[in-house]
Structures are given as C-alpha cells and as structure tokens.
N, C-alpha and C positions, 0 to 999 in steps of 0.2 A: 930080034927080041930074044932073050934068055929064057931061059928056063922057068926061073924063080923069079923073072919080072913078068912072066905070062900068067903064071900061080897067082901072085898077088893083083893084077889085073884080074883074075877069076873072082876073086878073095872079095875085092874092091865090087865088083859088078853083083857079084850074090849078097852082098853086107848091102847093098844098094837098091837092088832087088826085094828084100827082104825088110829095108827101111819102109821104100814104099807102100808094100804091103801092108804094113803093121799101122801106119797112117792112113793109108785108104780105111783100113779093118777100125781104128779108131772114130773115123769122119762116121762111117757107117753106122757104127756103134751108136753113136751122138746123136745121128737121125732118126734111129732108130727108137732112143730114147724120147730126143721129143714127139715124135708120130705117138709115141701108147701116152705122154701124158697130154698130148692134146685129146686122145682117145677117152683117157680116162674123165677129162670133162669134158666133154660130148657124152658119155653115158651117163654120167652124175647129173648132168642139163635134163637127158631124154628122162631118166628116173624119176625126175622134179614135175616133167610134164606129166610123168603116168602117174603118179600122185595128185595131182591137179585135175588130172580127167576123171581116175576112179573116184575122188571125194566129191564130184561134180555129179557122176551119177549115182553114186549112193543116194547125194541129197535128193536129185531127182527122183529116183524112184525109189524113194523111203515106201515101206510097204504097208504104214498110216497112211503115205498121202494116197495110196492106187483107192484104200475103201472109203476114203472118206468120199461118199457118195452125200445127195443133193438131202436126202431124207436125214443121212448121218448129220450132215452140216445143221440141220435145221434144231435137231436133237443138241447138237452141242452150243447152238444160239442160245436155245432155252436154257441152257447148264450155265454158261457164261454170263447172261444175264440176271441166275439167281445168285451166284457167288458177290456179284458187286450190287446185288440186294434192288435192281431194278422190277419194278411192278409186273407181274406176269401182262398186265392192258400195254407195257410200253414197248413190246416186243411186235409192234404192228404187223409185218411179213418180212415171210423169207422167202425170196424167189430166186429160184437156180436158172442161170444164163445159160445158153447151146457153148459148146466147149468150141475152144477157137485155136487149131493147128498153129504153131509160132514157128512161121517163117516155111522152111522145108525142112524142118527138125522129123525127128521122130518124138514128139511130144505138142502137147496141148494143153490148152490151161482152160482151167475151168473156172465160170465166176458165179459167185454167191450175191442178190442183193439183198441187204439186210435193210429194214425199214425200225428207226426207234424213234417215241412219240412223246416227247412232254418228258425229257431227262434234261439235266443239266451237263452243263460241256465235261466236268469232271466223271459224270456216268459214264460218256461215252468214250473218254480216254480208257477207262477204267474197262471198261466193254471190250475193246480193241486189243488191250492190252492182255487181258486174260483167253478169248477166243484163238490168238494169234501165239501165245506162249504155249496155251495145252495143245497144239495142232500144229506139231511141225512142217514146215513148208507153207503151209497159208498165212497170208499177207494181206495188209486193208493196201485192196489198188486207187482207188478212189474215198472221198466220202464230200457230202453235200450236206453242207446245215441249213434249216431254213427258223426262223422264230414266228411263232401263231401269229396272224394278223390282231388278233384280239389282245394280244400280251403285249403288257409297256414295260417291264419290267426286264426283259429278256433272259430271265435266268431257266426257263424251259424253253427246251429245242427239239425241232424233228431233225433227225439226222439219217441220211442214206447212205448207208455204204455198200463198197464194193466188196468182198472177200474174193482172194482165189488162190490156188493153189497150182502146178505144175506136174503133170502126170505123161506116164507112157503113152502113145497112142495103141489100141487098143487096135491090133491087124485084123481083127476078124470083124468092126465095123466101121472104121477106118473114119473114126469120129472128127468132126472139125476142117473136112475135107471140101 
C-alpha cells in the first residue's frame, strides 16, 4: 500500500470515526431530551399532588373547625335558628356525640345532635343551610324527620339532625381512640 492511499485510509477511518461519534452524541442527546421532558411531567403530576394534599389539609384543619367546640356549636344553633326566624321552644336540644377517630388517620370527627320541634320542612332546610354555610367544614351527616302523632296536616315536623365537622386528633388525649 502507498503512501497517500494509507493517508486516506486514515482520512476515511477518522471521518468514520468521527461520524459515529457525532451519531452516538446525537442518539444521546435525544434521550437525553426525552428522560427531562418525561421528568418534567412527573414533577408537574407530583406538584398537582402537593396541591391536592395541602388544600386537603388546610380544609381539615381550618383553625374555625379545631374551636368549634360542642358549647360553640350549641351557641351557633341558637344563631342559626334565629336568622331563619325559628321560635326559640323549636330549638329542642343540642347534644355533642364522643368524637370518633376515621379509620387510622390522624383526625376525628366530631358529631352534633341537633333536636328541632314543630318547624316546617322549609325551616329546616333553611336551618341546615345557614348552620353549615357560617361554619366551614360542618356538614348535616344525618337527619330524621318524624310528624306529631296528633298532627293531620303535616306541615310541622320534628327533625333530628346530625352536624359534624373533621378535626386534628388532639396527641395529648388521643380522642376517638
């Protein structure tokens, strides 16, 4: 072999050499590229979740629902039942439930039974409705209507409800346990 046909065999093998390279260097590039934007949603995904968890416990531990305690609750019965102009006699009782741990959370819920006596089904929409919008996080879990035996009319009703709200457990009496 010559001279200058060894040169360009050099020539040929480095331009070849260097093709490859620049291809591998591209491939790599490419994967490179897709791994960050699969990356970058996967973090947009995980960001969604952490927004999803801290608006989850905000609402849980809104720091109305930790005081609304069973005495507060009672006080805001009596409030809610004057705003929709219910008779102070219709406000029968207010009896606070033992708070009951949900599941193996760290939280508890607590229930309210509210007793109303001789209102009509619109009172007690109106009741439900107002109690529940001034008191973020409390909810009617239940409610029972019954009509007097003595009434043919049925336009007054006792109605039982449940109120309750969702709160932190409290470590230091490890309520609901």
């Amino acid at each position: 072999m010559t001279q200058s046909a060894r040169q360009v065999l050099q020539i040929v093998v480095i331009a070849a050499a260097l093709l490859l390279g620049v291809s591998l260097s591209f491939q790599y590039l490419r994967q490179s590229k897709n791994a960050a934007a699969r990356a970058a949603e996967d973090m947009a995904q995980a960001q969604q979740f952490c927004d999803q968890i801290e608006a989850i416990q905000i609402r849980l531990a809104l720091p109305g629902d930790r005081e609304l305690e069973a005495a507060d609750l009672a006080q805001k019965s009596q409030e809610a039942a004057s705003k929709v102009n219910l008779p102070a006699a219709s406000l029968l009782q207010t009896n606070p439930q033992p708070a009951r741990r949900i599941g193996e959370t760290a939280y508890q819920e607590i229930s309210t039974q509210v007793t109303l006596g001789n209102v009509t089904l619109k009172q007690v929409i109106e009741f439900m409705h107002t109690i529940t919008s001034a008191n973020a996080g409390l909810q009617v879990r239940s409610i029972e209507l019954q009509a007097p035996a003595e009434q043919e009319t049925g336009e007054q009703w006792t109605a039982q409800l449940v109120l309750g709200h969702v709160t932190p457990v409290s470590t230091a009496t490890g309520a609901g346990e």
